[in-house]
N, C-alpha and C positions, 0 to 999 in steps of 0.2 A: 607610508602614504596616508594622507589624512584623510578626514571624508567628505572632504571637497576634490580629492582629486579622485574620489573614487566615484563621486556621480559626473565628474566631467570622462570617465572612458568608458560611464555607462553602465556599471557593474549595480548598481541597485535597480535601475529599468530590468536590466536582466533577472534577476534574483525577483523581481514583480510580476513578469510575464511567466517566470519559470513556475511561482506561486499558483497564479492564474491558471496557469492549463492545469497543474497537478489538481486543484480545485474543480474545473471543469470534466479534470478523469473520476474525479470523487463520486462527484453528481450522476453523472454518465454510468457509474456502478452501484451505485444507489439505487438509481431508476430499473438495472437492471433485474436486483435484487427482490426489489419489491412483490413484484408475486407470485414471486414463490410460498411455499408451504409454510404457515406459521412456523413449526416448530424447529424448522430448518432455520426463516427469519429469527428466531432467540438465538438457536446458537451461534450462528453468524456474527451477531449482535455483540454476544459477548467475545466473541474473537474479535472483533474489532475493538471493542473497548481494552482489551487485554494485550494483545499485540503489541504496541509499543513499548508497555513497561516490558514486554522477555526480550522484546529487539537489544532495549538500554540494557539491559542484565546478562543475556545470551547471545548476541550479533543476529543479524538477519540471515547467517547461513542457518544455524543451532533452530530458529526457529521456524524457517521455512522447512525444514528437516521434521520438526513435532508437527508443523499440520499437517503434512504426508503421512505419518504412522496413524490417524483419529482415525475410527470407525463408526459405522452409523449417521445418525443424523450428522455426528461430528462431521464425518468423511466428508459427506456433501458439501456442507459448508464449508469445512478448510479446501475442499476443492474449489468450489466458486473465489475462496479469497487468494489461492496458492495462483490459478488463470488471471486475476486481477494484478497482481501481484508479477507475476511473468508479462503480462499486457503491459504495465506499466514500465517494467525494465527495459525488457526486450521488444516489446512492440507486438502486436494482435499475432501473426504469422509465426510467432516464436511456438515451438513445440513445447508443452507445459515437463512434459516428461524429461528434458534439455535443461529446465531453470538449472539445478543443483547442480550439475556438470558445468555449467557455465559461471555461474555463481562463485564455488572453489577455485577456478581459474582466473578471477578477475585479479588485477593487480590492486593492490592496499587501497591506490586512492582513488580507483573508480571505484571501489566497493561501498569508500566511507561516502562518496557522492550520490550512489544507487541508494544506500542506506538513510542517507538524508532524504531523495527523494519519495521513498515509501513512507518515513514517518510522516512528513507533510501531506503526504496523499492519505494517511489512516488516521490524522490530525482533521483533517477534511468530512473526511467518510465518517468516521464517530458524529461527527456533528451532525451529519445529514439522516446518520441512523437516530440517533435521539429525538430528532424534531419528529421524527417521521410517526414515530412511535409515540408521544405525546398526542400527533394529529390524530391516532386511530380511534 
């Protein structure tokens, strides 16, 4: 199919609103983010900036697994991004404690499409943490 018949069934509209919200979840965790404890906000930071390359390297199970094990200031913030993270898959109501079990169980190509969606949402989120950080 070329790609005229791909925007005649609507598959790039989609693919832009799908963009769109995952941006407006970005933002929406960003805001959330923000005042909390400086030193919490660094490592945060840098989990966000660092996340996608172990996603490409390790899958999003491998790595949703390493920010469960962090402790300390770590914990905190792979906590806050591990709830984003489960928010974004499964939706606010999802029990965070569930992501992993649900996660291993997903079939190949909802996983590879969940995967796609968290990179675009940490594609997002990196950007909104830098600006943010620049503005202080």
């Amino acid at each position: 199919m070329n790609s005229k018949g791909l925007q005649e069934v609507g598959v790039e509209s989609l693919q832009a609103k799908s963009s769109y919200s995952l941006m407006e979840q970005a933002w929406n965790a960003y805001l959330k983010m923000k005042p909390i404890d400086p030193n919490v906000f660094s490592t945060y930071r840098g989990f966000v900036k660092s996340l996608p390359f172990m996603i490409i390297n390790n899958g999003l199970i491998s790595t949703c697994t390493y920010l469960e094990s962090r402790s300390g200031n770590n914990k905190v913030a792979a906590n806050y991004l591990v709830s984003q993270i489960s928010d974004l898959i499964y939706g606010p109501d999802h029990p965070i404690d569930k992501l992993m079990n649900k996660l291993v169980g997903e079939d190949s190509i909802v996983l590879r499409r969940k995967t796609g969606d968290v990179m675009t949402f940490l594609k997002w989120l990196r950007q909104f943490v830098d600006i943010g950080v620049q503005h202080e």
